[in-house]
Wavefront OBJ file of the C-alpha trace (Angstrom):
o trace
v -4.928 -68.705 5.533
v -1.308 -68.520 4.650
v -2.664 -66.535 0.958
v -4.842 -64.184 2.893
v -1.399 -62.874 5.228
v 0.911 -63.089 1.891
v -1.837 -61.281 0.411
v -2.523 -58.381 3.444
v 1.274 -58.062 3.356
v 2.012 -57.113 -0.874
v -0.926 -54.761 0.036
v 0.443 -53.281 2.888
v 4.187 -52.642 0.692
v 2.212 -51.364 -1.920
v 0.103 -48.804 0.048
v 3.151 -47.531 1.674
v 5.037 -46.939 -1.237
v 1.950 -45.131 -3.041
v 2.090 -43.176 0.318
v 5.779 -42.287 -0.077
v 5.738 -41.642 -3.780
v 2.635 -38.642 -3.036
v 4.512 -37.281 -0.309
v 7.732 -36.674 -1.902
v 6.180 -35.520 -4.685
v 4.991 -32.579 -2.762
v 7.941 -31.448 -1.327
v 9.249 -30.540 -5.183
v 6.180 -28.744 -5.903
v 6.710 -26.672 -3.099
v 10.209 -26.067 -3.906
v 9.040 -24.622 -7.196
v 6.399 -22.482 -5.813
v 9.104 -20.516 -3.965
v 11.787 -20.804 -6.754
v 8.690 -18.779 -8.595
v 7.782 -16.123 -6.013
v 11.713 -15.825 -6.079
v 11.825 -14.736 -9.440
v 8.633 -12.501 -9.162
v 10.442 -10.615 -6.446
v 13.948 -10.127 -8.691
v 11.989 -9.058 -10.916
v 10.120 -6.536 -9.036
v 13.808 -5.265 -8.001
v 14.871 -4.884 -11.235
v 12.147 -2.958 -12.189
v 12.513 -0.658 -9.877
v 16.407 0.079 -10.762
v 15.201 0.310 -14.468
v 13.057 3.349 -13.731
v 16.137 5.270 -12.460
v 17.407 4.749 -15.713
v 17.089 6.957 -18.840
v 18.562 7.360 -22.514
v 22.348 8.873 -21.074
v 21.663 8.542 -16.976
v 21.609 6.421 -14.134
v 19.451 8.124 -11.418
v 19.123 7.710 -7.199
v 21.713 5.880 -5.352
v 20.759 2.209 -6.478
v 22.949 3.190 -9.679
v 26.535 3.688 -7.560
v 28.879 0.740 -8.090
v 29.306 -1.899 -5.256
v 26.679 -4.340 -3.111
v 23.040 -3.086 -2.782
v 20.940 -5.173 -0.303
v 17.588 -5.114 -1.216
v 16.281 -8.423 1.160
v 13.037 -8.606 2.059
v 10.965 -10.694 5.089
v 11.132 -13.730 2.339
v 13.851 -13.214 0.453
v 17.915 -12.419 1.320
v 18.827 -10.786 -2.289
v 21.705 -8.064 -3.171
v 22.486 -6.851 -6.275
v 26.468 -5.862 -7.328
v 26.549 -2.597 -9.738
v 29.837 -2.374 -11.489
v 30.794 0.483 -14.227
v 32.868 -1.131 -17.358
v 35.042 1.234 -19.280
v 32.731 2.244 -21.873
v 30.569 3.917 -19.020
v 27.893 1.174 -18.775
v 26.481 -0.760 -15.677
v 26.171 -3.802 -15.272
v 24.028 -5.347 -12.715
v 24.882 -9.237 -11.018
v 21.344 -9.973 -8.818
v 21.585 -12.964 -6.266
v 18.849 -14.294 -4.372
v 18.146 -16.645 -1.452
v 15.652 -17.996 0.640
l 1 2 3 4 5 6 7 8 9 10 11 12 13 14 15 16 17 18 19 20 21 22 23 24 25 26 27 28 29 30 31 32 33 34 35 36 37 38 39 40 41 42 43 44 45 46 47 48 49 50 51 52 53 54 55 56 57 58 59 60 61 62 63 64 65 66 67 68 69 70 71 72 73 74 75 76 77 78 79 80 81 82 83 84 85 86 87 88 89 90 91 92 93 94 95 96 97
């Protein structure tokens, strides 16, 4: 009798961390799913200032220099355009969720 409760109890450890190890394996996958459409979006933003752009011009006001905030219902993301002294842009894009 007393191998039978020592027995039902390992089991009962065991099934609960199998339980916990699956469930907490989810939450990362999730995390990376969003990381992902995160990226898809930046991307989508920085296409769109690349075709304002040609071989000696920025176009449209997304070229002027300072803090652009482009967020969107999923996504909190600016982008910072600054002029260096050689006349290029350069473009710092930050996003959050």
């Amino acid at each position: 009798m007393v191998e039978v409760l020592v027995a039902a109890v390992v089991f009962s450890i065991g099934a609960a961390g199998v339980l916990i190890a699956v469930s907490r394996s989810r939450s990362p996958v999730a995390d990376s799913d969003r990381r992902v459409q995160a990226a898809v979006y930046g991307k989508q933003v920085l296409a769109r200032l690349r075709a304002g752009v040609s071989a000696n011009t920025w176009t449209g006001p997304d070229w002027t220099d300072g803090v652009h905030d482009v967020s969107s219902a999923d996504f909190n993301a600016a982008y910072t355009v600054t002029t260096d002294a050689s006349g290029g842009k350069k473009v710092d894009l930050t996003l959050s969720w």
